[in-house]
C-alpha positions in Angstrom: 0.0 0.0 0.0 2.6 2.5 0.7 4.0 2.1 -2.7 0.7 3.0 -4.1 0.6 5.7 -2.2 4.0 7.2 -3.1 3.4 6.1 -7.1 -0.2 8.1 -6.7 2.0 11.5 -5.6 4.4 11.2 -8.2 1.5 10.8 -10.6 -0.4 13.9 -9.1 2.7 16.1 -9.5 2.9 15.0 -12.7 -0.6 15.4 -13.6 -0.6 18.9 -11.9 2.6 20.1 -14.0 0.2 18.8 -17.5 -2.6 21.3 -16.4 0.5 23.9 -15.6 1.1 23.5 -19.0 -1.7 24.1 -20.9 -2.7 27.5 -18.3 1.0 28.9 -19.2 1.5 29.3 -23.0 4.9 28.6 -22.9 6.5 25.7 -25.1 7.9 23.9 -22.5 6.8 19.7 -21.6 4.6 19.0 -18.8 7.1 16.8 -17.1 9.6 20.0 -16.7 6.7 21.8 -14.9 6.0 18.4 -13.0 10.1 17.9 -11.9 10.4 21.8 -11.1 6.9 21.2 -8.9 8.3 18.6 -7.6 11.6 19.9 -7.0 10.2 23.0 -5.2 8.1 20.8 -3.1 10.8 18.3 -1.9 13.0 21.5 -1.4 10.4 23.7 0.5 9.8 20.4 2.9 6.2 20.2 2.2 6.8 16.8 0.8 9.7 14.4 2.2 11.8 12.4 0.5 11.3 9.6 2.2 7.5 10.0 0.9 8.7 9.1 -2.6 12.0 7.8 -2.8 11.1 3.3 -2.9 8.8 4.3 -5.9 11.3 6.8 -7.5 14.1 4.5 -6.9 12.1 1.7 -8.9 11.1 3.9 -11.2 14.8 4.5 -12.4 15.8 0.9 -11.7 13.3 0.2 -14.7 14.2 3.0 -16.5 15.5 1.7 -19.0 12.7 -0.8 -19.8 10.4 2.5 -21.1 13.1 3.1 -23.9 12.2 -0.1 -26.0 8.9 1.1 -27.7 10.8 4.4 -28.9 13.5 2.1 -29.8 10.9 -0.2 -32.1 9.6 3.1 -33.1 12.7 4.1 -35.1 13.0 0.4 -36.6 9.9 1.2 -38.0 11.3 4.5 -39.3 14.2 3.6 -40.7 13.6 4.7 -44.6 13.2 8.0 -43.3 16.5 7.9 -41.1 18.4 6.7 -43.7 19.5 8.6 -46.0 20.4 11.3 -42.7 22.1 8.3 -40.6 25.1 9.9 -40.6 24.0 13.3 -39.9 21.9 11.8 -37.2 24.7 9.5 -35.5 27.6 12.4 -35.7 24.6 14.5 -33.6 23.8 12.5 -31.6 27.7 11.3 -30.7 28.3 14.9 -30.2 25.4 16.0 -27.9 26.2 13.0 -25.4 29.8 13.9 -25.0 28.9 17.5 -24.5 25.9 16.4 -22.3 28.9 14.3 -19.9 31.5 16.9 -20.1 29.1 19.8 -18.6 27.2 16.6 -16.4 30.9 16.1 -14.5 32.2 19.4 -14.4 29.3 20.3 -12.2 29.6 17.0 -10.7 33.1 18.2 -9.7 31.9 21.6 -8.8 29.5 20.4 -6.6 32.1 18.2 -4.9 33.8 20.7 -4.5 32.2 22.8 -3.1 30.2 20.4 -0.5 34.0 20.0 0.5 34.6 23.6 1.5 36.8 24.1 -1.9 39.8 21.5 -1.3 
């Protein structure tokens, strides 16, 4: 029961950052709204951690699972990927180098500084 529980909060900040989105014209995704709600609300103290973290936890274990359909997806569309494959793969090469360099620089900022700069 308590898992239901936490999985029924995550859904209702999720759900409550999809209405955010259509009362704000602004082109950003539901989920952002929902993880900045969310966010907020774990920072602020209104909700605890320990309120969410099992289900979150689990939800990131299985993570991966969620990718297969959009992996099938671009099976499906592979006469339109190919003739930009290598376009497509030099992109995408390049955003996820860029996307771990700046992910462990602030990694090591933030060690840094949670260690008081040595």
């Amino acid at each position: 029961m308590k898992y239901l529980k936490q999985f029924g909060i995550i859904l209702l900040v999720t759900c409550i950052g999809e209405i955010i989105r259509y009362l704000v014209p602004l082109p950003i995704p539901g989920s952002i709204y929902g993880l900045v709600l969310m966010f907020v609300l774990l920072c602020t103290h209104v909700l605890k951690l320990e309120d969410v973290r099992p289900t979150a936890n689990f939800l990131i274990e299985i993570m991966p699972v969620m990718f297969i359909p959009a992996a099938v997806g671009l099976i499906n569309s592979w006469s339109t990927l190919q003739p930009i494959i290598i376009q497509a793969l030099v992109l995408i090469l390049g955003s996820t180098i860029l996307v771990m360099v700046v992910t462990g620089k602030v990694a090591e900022a933030i060690i840094k500084k949670d260690n008081g700069g040595k």
